[in-house]
Z-matrix of the N, CA and C atoms (Angstrom, degrees):
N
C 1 1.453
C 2 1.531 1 109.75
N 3 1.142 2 125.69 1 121.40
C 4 1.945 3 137.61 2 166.06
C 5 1.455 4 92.26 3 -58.41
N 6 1.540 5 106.12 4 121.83
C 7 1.241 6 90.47 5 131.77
C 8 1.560 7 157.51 6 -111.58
N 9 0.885 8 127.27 7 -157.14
C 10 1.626 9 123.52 8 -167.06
C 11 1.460 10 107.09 9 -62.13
N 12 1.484 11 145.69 10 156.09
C 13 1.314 12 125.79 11 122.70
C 14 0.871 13 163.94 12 -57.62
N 15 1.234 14 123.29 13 141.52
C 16 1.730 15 116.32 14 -157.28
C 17 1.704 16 105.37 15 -62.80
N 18 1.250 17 92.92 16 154.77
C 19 1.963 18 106.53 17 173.63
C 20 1.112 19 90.12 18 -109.50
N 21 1.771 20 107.51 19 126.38
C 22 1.571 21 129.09 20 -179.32
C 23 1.413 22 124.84 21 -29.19
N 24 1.396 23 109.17 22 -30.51
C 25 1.711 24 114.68 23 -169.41
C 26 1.979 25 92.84 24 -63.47
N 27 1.506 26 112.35 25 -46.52
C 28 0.867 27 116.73 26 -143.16
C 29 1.690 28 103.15 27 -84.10
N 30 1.597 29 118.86 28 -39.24
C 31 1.253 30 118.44 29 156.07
C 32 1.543 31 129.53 30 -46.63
N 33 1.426 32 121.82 31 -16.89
C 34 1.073 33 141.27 32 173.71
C 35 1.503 34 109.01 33 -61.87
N 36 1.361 35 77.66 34 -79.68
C 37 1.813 36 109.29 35 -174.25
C 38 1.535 37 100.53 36 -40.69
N 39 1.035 38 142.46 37 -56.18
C 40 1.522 39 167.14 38 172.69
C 41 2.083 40 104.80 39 -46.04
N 42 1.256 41 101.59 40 -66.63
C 43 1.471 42 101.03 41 -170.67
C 44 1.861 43 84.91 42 -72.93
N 45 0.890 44 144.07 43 -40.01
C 46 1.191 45 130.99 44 -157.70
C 47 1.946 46 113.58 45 -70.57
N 48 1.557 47 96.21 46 -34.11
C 49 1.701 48 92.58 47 153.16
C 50 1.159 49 109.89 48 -93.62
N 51 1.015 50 165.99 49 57.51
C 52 1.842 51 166.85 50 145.38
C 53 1.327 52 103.84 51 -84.98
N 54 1.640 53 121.48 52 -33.80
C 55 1.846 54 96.58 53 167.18
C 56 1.287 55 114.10 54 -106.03
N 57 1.364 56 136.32 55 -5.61
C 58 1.193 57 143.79 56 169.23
C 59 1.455 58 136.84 57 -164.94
N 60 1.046 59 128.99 58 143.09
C 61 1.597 60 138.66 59 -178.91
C 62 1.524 61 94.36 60 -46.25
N 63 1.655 62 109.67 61 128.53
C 64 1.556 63 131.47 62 153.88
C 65 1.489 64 121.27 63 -121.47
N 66 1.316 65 112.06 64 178.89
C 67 1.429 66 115.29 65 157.93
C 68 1.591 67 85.24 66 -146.36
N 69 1.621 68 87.59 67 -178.14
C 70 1.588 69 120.01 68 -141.50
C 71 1.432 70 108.76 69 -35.23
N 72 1.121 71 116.49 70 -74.04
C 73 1.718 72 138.76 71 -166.05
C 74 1.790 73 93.74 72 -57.12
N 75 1.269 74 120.53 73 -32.28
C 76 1.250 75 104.44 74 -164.48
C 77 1.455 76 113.42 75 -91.90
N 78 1.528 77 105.82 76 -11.29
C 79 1.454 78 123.42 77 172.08
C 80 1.474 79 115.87 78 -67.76
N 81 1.237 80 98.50 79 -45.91
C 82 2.037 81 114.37 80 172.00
C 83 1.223 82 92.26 81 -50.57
N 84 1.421 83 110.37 82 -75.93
C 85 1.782 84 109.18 83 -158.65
C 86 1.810 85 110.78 84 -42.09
N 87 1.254 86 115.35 85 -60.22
C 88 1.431 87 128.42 86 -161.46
C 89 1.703 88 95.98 87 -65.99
N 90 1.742 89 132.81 88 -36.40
C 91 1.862 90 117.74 89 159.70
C 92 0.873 91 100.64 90 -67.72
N 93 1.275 92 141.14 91 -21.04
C 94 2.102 93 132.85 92 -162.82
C 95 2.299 94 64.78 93 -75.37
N 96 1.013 95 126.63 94 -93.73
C 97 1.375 96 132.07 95 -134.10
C 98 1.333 97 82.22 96 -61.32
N 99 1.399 98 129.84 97 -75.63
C 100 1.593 99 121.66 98 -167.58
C 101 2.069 100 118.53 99 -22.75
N 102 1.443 101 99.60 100 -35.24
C 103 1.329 102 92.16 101 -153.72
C 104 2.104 103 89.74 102 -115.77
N 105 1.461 104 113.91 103 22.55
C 106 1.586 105 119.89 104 165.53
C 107 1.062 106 96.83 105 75.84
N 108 1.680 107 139.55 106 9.27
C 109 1.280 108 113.83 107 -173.44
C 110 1.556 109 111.63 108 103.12
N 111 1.506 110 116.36 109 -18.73
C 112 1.055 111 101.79 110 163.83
C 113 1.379 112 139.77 111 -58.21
N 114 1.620 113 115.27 112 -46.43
C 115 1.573 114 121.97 113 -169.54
C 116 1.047 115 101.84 114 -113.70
N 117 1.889 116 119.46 115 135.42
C 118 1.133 117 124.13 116 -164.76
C 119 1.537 118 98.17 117 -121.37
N 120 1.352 119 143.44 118 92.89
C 121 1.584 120 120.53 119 179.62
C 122 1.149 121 119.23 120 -95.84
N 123 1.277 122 94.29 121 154.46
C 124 1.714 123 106.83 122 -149.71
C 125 1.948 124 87.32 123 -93.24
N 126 1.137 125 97.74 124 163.97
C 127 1.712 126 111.83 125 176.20
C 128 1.657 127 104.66 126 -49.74
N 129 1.685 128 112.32 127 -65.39
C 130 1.482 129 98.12 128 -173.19
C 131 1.295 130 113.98 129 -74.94
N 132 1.395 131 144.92 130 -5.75
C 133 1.434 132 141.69 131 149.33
C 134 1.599 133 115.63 132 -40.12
N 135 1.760 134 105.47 133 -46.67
C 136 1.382 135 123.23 134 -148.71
C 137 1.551 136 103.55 135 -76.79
N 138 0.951 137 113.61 136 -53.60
C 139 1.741 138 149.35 137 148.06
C 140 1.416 139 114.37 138 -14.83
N 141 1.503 140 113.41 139 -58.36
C 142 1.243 141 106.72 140 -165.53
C 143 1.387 142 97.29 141 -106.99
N 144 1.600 143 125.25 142 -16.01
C 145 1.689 144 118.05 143 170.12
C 146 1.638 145 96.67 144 -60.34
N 147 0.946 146 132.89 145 -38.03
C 148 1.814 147 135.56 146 -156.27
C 149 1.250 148 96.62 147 -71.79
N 150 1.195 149 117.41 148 -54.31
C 151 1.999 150 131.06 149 -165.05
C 152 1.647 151 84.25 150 -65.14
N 153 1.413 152 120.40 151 -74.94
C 154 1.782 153 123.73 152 -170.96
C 155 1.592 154 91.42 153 -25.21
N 156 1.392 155 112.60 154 -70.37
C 157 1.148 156 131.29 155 -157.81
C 158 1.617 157 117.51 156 -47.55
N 159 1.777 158 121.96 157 -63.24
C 160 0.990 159 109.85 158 160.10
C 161 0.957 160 147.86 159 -57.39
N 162 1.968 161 121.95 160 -9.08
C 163 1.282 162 133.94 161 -173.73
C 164 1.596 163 106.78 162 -104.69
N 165 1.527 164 108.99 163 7.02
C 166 1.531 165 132.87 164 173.87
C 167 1.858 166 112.15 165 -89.17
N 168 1.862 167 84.65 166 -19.77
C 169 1.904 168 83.67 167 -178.15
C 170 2.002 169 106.45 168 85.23
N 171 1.127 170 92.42 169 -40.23
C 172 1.975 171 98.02 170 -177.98
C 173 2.213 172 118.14 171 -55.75
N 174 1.550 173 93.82 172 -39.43
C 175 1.438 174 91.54 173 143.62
C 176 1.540 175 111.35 174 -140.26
N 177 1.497 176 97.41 175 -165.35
C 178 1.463 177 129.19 176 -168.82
C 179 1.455 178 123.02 177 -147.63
N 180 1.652 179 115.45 178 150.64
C 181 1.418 180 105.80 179 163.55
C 182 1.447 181 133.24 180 -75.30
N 183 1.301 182 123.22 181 104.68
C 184 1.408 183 118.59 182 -169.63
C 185 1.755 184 106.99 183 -64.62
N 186 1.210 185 111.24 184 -42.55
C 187 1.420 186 100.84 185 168.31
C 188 1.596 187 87.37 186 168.80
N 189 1.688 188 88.90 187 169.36
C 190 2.121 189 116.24 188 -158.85
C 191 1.306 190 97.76 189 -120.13
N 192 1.492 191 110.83 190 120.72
C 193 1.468 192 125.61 191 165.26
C 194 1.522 193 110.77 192 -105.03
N 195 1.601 194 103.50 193 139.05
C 196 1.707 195 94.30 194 164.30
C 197 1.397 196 123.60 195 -76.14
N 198 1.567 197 124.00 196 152.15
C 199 1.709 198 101.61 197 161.44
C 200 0.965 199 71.59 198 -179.01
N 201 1.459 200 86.67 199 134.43
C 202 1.419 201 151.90 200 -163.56
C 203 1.695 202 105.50 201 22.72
N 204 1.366 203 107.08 202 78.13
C 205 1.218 204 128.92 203 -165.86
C 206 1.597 205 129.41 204 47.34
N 207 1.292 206 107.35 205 17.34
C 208 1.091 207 117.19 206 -170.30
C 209 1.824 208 113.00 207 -118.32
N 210 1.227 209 120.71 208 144.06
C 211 1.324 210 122.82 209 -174.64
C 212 1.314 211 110.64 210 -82.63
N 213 1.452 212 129.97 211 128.55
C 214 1.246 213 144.63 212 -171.73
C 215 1.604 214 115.18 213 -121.40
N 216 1.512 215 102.03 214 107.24
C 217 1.605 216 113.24 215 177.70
C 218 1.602 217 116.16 216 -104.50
N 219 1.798 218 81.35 217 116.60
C 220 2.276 219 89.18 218 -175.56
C 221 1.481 220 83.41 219 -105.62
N 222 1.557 221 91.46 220 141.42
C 223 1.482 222 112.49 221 -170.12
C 224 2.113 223 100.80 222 -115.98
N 225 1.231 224 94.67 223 142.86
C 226 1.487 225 91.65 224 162.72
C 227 1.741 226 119.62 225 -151.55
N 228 0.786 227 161.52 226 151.24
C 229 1.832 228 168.00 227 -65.53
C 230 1.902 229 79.90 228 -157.33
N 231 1.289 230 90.94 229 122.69
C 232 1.895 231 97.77 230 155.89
C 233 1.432 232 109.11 231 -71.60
N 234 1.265 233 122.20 232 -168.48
C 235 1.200 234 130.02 233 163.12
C 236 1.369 235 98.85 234 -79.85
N 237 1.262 236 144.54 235 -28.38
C 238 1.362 237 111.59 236 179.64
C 239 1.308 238 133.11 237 -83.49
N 240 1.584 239 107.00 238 -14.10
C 241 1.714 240 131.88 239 156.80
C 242 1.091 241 95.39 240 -50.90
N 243 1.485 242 139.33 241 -77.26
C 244 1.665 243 134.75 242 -179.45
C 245 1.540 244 110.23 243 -12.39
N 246 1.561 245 88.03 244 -65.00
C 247 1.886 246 94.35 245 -151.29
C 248 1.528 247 90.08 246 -81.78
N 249 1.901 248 133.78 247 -22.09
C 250 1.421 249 99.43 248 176.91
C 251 1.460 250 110.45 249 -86.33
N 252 1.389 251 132.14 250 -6.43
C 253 1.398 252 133.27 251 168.62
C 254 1.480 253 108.48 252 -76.98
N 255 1.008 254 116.85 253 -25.48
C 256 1.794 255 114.96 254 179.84
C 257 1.827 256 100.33 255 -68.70
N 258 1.630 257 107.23 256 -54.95
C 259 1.703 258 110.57 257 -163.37
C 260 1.813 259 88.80 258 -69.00
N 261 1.057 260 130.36 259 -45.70
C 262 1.710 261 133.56 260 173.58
C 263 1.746 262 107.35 261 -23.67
N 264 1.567 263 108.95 262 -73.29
C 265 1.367 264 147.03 263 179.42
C 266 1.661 265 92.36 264 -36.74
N 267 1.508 266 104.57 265 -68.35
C 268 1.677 267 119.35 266 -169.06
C 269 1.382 268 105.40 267 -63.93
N 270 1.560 269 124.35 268 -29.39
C 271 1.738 270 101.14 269 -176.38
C 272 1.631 271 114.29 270 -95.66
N 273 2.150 272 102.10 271 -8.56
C 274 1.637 273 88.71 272 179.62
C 275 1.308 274 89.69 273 -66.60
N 276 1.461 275 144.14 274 -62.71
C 277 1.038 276 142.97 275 -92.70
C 278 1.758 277 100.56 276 -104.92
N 279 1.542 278 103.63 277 -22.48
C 280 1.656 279 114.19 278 154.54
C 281 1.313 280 121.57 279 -73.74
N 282 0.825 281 121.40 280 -22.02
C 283 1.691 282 134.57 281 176.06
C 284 1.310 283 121.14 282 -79.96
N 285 1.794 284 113.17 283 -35.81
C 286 1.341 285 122.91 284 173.26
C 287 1.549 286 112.33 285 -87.76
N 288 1.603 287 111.99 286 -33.43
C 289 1.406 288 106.99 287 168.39
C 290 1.790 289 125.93 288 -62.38
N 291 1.271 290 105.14 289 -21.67
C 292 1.694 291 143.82 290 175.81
C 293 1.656 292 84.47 291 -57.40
N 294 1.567 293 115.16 292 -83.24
C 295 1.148 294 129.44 293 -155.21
C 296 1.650 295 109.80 294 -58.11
N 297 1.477 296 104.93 295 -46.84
C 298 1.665 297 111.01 296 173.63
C 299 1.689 298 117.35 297 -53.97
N 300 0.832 299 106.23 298 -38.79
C 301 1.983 300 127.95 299 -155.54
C 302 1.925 301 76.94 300 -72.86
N 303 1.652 302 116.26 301 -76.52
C 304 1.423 303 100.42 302 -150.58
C 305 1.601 304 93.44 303 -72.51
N 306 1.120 305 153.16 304 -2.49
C 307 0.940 306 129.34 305 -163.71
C 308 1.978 307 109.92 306 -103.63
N 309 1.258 308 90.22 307 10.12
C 310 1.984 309 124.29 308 -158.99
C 311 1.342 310 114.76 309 33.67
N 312 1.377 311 112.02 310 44.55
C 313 1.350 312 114.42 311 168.50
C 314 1.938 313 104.07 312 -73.81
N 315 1.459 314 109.13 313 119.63
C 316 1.650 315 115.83 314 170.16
C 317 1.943 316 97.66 315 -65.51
N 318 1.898 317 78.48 316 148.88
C 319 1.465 318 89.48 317 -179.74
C 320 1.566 319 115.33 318 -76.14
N 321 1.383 320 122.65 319 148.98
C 322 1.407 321 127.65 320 -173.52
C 323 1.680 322 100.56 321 -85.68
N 324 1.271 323 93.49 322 151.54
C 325 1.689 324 91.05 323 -163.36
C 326 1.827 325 109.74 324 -69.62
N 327 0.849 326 86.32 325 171.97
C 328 1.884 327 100.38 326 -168.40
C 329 1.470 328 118.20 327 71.50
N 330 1.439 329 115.17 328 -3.39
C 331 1.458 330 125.24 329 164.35
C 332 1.475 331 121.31 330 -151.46
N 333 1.927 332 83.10 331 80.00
C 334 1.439 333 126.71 332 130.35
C 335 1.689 334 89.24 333 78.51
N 336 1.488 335 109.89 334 175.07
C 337 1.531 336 109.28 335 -153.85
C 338 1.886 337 98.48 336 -78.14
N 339 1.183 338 112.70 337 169.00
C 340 1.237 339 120.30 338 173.75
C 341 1.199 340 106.38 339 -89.25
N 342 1.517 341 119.16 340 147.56
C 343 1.660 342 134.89 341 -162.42
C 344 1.559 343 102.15 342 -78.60
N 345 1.182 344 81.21 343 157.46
C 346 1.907 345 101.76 344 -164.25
C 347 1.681 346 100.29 345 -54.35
N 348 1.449 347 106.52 346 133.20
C 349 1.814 348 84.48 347 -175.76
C 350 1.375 349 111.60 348 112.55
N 351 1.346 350 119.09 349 -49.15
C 352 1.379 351 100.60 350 -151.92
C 353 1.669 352 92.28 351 -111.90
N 354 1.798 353 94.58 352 162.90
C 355 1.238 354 110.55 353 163.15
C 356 1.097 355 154.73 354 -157.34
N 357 0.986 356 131.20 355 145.53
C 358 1.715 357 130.73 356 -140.90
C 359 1.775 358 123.77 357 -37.87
């Protein structure tokens, strides 16, 4: 079975734990930077992508700190978040090379040769 594609909040949310354990606020900040400022998620967005998310298996609670009397959940990617953010990663990135190639846009350096045809 294929599955669906991810909706941006959620590719975000996802690559943004892939190099390290966060919790909430620090997850916002790192898509606020991941995505230039574009996507801003709000607490009850953030909240209920995490809950979807852990009851998805893709993440988990790495562990709960208090501060300042308050319970603090750092979240980080199971292995199956890996491998569905890796196949995620692998079909934009065929799709955009797809999109570059017919449109003969040459590839920008550090990603990979430019398509047959095109030029800079």
């Amino acid at each position: 079975m294929t599955q669906r594609p991810m909706q941006e909040p959620t590719l975000l949310l996802l690559t943004a734990l892939s190099d390290q354990p966060r919790h909430g606020y620090a997850i916002t900040q790192e898509v606020l930077a991941i995505s230039g400022g574009r996507v801003r998620l709000r607490a009850g967005t953030l909240y209920a992508a995490l809950d979807r998310l852990v009851g998805e298996g893709l993440i988990e609670v790495y562990r709960e700190e208090i501060v300042d009397g308050r319970t603090r959940r750092i979240y980080t990617l199971t292995g199956d978040g890996r491998v569905r953010l890796a196949n995620e990663a692998e079909r934009l990135y065929a799709t955009a090379r797809e999109a570059r190639r017919r449109l003969g846009i040459a590839a920008r350096p550090g990603f990979g040769p430019a398509p047959k045809g095109a030029t800079a």
